[in-house]
BAMARGU-578957 format. One line per field, with one value per residue (C-alpha): residue number from 1; x, y, z. Coordinates in pm, 1 decimal, always signed. Layout:
BEGIN
nr = c(NUM | ...)
east = c(X | ...)
north = c(Y | ...)
up = c(Z | ...)
This chain:
BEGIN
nr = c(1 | 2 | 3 | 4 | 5 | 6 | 7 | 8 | 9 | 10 | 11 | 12 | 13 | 14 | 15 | 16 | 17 | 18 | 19 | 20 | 21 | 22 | 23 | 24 | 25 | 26 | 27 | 28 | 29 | 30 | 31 | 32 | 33 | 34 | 35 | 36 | 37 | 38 | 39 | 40 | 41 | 42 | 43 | 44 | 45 | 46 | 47 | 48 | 49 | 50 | 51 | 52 | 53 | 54 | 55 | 56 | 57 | 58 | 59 | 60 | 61 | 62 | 63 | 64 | 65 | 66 | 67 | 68 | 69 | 70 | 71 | 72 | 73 | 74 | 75 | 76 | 77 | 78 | 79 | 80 | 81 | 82 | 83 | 84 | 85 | 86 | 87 | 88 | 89 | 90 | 91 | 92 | 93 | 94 | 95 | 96 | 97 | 98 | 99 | 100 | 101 | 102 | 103 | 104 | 105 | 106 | 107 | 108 | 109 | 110 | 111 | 112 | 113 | 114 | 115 | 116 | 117 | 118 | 119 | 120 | 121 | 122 | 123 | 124 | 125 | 126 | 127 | 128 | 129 | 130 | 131 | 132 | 133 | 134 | 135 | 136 | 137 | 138 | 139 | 140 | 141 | 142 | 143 | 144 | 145 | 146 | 147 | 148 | 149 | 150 | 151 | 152 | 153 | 154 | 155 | 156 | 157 | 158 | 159 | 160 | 161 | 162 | 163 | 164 | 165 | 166 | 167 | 168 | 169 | 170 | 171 | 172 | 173 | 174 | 175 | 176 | 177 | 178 | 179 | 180 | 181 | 182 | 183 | 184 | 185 | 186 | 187 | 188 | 189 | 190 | 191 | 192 | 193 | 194 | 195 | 196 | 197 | 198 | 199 | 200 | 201 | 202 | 203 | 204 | 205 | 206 | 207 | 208 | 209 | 210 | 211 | 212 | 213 | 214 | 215 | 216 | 217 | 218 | 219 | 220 | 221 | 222 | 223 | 224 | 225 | 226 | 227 | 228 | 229 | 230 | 231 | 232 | 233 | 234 | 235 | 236 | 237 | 238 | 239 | 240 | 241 | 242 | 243 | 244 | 245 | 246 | 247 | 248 | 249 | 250 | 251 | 252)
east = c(+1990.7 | +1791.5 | +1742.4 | +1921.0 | +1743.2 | +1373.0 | +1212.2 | +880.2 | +618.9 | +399.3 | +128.6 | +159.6 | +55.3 | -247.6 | -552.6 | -387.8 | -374.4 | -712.3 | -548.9 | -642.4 | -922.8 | -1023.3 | -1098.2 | -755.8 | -654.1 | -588.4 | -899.6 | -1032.9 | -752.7 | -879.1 | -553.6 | -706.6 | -671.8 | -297.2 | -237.6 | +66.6 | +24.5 | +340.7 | +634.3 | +682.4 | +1051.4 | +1159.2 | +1522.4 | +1552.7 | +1423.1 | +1629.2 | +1981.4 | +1896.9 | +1904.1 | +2197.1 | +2383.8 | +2315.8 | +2393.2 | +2749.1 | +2931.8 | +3315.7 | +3492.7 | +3575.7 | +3252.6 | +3157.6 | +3443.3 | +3295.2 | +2949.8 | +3089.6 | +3265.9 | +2977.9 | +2768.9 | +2925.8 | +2902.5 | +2614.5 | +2349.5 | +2471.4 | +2072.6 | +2169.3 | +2399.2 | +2254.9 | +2124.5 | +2412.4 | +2151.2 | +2059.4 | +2431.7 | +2417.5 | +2126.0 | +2263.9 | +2604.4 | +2411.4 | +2240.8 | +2518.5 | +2684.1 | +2366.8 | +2372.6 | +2730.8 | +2743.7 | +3107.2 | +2951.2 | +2777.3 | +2624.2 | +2549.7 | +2376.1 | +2417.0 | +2771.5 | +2757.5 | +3090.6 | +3076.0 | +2890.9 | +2717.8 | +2979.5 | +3220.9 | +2951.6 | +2851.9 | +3226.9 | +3356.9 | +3107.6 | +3253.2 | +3448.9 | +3830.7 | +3814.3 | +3423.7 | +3385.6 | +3178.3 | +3094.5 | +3019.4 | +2828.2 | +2792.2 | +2869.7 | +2979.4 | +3334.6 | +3357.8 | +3133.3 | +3385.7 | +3697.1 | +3548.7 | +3476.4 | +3856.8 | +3964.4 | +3740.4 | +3738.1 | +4135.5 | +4065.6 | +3878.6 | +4106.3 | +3820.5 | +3983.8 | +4030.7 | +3702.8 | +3552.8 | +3564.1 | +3442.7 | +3220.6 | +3196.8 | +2938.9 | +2603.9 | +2420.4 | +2247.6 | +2529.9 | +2761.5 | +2448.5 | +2511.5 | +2873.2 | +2839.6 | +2564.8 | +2808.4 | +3099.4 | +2925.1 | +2656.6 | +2338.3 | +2233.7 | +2584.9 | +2549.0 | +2460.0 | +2332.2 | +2244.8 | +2173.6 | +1951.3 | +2006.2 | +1977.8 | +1754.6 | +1438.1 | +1242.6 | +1491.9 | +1419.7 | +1213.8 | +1506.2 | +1756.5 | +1538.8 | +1467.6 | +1828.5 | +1922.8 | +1662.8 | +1871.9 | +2211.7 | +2130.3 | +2111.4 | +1770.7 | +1794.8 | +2004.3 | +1865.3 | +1790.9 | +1750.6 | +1592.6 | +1647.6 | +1400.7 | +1127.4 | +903.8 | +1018.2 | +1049.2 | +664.5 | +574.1 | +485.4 | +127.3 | +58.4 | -182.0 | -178.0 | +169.2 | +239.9 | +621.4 | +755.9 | +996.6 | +713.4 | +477.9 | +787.1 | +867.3 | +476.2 | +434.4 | +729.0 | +626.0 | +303.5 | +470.1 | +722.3 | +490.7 | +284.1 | +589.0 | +558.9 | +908.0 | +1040.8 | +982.0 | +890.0 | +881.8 | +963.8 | +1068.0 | +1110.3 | +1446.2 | +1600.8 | +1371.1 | +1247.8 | +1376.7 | +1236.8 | +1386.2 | +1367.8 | +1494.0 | +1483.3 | +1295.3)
north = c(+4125.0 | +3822.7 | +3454.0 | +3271.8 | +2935.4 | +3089.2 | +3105.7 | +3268.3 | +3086.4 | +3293.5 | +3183.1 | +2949.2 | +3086.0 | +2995.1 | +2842.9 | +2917.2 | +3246.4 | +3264.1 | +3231.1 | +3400.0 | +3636.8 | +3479.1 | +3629.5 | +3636.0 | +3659.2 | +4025.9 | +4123.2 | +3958.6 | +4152.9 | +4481.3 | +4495.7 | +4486.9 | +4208.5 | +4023.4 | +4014.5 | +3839.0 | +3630.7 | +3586.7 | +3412.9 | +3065.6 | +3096.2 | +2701.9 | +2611.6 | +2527.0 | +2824.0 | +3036.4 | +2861.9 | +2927.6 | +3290.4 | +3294.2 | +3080.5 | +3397.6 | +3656.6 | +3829.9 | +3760.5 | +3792.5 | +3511.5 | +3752.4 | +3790.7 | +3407.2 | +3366.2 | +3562.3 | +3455.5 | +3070.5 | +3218.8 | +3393.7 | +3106.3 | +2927.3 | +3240.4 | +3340.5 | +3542.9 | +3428.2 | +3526.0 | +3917.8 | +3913.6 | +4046.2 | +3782.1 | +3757.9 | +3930.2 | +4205.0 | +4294.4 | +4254.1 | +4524.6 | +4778.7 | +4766.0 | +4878.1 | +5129.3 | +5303.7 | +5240.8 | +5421.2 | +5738.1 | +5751.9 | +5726.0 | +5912.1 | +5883.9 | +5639.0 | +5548.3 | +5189.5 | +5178.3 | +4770.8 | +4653.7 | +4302.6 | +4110.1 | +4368.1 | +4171.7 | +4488.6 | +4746.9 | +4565.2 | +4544.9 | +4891.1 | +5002.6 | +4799.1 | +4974.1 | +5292.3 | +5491.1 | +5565.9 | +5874.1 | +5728.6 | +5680.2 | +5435.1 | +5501.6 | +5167.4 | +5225.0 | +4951.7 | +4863.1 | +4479.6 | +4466.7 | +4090.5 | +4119.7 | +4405.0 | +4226.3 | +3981.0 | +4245.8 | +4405.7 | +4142.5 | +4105.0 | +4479.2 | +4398.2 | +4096.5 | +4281.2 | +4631.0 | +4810.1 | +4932.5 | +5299.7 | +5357.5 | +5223.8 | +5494.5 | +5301.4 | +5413.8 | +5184.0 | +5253.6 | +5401.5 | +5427.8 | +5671.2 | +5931.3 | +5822.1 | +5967.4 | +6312.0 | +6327.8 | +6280.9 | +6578.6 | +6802.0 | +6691.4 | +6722.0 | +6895.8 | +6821.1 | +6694.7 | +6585.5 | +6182.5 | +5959.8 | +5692.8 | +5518.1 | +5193.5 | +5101.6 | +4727.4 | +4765.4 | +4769.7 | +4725.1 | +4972.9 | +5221.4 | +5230.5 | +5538.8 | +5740.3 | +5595.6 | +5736.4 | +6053.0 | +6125.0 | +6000.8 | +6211.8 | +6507.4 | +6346.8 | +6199.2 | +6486.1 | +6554.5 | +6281.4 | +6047.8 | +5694.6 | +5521.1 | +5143.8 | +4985.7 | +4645.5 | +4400.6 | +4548.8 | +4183.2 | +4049.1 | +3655.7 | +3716.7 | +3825.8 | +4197.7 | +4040.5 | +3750.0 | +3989.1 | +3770.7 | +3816.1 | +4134.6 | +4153.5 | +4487.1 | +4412.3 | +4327.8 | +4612.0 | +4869.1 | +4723.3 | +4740.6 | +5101.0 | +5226.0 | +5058.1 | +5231.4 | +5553.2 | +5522.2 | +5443.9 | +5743.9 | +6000.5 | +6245.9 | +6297.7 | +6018.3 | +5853.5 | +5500.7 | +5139.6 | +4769.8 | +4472.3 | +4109.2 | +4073.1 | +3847.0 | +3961.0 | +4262.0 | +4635.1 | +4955.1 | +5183.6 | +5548.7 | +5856.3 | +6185.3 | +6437.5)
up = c(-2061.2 | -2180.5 | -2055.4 | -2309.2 | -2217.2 | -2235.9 | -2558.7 | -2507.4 | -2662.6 | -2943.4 | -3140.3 | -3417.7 | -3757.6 | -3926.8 | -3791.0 | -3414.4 | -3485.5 | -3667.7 | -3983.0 | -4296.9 | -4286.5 | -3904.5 | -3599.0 | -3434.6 | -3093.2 | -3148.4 | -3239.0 | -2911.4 | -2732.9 | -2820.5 | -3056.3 | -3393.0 | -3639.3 | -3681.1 | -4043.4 | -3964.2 | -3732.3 | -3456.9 | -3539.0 | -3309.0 | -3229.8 | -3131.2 | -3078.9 | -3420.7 | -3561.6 | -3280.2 | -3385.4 | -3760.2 | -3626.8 | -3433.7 | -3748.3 | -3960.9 | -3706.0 | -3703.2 | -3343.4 | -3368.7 | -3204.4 | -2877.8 | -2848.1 | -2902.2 | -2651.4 | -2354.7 | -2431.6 | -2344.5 | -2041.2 | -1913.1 | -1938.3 | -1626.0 | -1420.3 | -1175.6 | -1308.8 | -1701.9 | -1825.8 | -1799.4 | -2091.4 | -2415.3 | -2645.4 | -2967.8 | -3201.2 | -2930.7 | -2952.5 | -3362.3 | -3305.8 | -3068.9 | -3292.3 | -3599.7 | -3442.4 | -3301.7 | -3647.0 | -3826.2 | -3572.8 | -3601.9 | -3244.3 | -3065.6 | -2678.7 | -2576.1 | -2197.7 | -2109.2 | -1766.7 | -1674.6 | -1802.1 | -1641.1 | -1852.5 | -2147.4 | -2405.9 | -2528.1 | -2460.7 | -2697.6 | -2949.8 | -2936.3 | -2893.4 | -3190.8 | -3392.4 | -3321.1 | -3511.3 | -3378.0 | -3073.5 | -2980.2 | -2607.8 | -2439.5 | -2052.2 | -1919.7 | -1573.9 | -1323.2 | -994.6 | -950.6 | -976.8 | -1050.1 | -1376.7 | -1440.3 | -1382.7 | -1695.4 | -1866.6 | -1888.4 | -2033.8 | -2314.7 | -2396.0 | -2368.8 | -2631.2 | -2894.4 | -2874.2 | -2744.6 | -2421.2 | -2511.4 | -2625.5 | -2258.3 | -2000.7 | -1672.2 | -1402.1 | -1117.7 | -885.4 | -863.7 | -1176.6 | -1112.5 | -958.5 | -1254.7 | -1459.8 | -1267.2 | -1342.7 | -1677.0 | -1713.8 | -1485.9 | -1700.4 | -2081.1 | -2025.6 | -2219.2 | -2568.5 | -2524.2 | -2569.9 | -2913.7 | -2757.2 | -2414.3 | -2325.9 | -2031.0 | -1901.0 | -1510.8 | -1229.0 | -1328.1 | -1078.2 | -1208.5 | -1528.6 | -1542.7 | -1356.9 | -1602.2 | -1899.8 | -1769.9 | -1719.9 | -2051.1 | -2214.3 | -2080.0 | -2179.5 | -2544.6 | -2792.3 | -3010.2 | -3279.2 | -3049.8 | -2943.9 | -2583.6 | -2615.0 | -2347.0 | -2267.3 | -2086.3 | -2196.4 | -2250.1 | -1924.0 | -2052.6 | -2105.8 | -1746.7 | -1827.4 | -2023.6 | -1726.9 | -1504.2 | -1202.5 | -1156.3 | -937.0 | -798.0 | -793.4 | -1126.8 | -1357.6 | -1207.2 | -1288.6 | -1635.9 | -1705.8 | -1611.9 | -1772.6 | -2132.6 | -2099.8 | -2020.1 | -2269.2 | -2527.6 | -2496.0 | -2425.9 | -2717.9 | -2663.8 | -2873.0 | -3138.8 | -3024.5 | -3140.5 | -2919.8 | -3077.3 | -2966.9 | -2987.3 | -2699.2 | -2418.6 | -2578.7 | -2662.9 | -2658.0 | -2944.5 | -2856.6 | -3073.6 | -2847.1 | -3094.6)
């Protein structure tokens, strides 16, 4: 989920950023030098994005619904969705796991870019968000494809494994509680199949993860699991800014 109303601020290019053959930030980070320097993402900037980004209008729809409910910031950013639809487009994707359903945002995306007989298992445990997200899964004819699983997380996880087995799964999507993140991804790394992906959501934290004086127990767990994740031999490995970060994961 992202924060629709936070735009993170990032360096300006040029002389902010050291500019051209400077000493950058990066290099005084222990990071190396940054070539290209950040992108500044301003409103302006961020609606010329979402102008040239493909939502269809169900999706536009519940995105203007959502945005009067409680806790609106955990749907997936309109080009986050673009993203995950691709990718389970490029993998072919016929199961897919989404751990963190919230009003279905992503599970239509990712469902709609399924070919006919895919399966999406939509795992959360808030009934209300649910009840939204019937409707719209109604809206854009994705309703076969979404098998729910209403509860737990992390027993719906178990079921599946007893029920496919694994290397059984395409992709999965993690977009839930925070401190459970490494749980999530050890138990997808069993359920996704060698050459599958796990896209992890969050992963930036609205900026958090690089302020070291802050220490609540979401930021710690996001922090240590991007430093495990990006050192796990297992995968192949790469996190982009996109809405409030993803991780990108293919199981080797």
């Amino acid at each position: 989920s992202t924060r629709a109303a936070v735009r993170r601020p990032r360096a300006a290019c040029g002389a902010a950023a050291g500019g051209v053959g400077g000493a950058s930030a990066g290099a005084r980070d222990g990071t190396g030098p940054w070539n290209t320097p950040p992108l500044a993402l301003d409103d302006g900037l961020y609606a010329y994005l979402l102008k040239h980004t493909r939502e269809s209008e169900v999706l536009r729809a519940l995105r203007e619904e959502t945005s009067a409910l409680r806790g609106s910031q955990m749907q997936v950013a309109p080009e986050q969705g673009a993203l995950l639809a691709l990718m389970v487009e490029l993998v072919d994707a016929r199961r897919v796991i989404e751990i963190g359903t919230y009003t279905g945002y992503s599970s239509i995306a990712m469902a709609s870019a399924m070919r006919e007989g895919g399966v999406l298992y939509a795992c959360d445990k808030n009934e209300e968000s649910f009840a939204v997200a019937r409707r719209y899964w109604a809206k854009a004819g994705v309703s076969d494809r979404v098998v729910e699983k209403n509860g737990d997380a992390k027993v719906s996880v178990v079921e599946l494994l007893e029920e496919h087995g694994e290397n059984s799964f395409d992709v999965g999507f993690i977009d839930a509680d925070k401190r459970a993140y490494r749980e999530y991804y050890e138990a997808l790394l069993k359920l996704v199949r060698p050459g599958g992906l796990i896209i992890i959501d969050n992963v930036l934290w609205y900026g958090k993860v690089a302020d070291e004086t802050l220490e609540d127990k979401q930021t710690l767990a996001i922090r240590e699991f991007n430093a495990f994740v990006a050192s796990d031999e297992r995968v192949s490995y790469g996190m982009v800014p996109i809405g409030d970060g993803l991780s990108m994961c293919r199981k080797r």
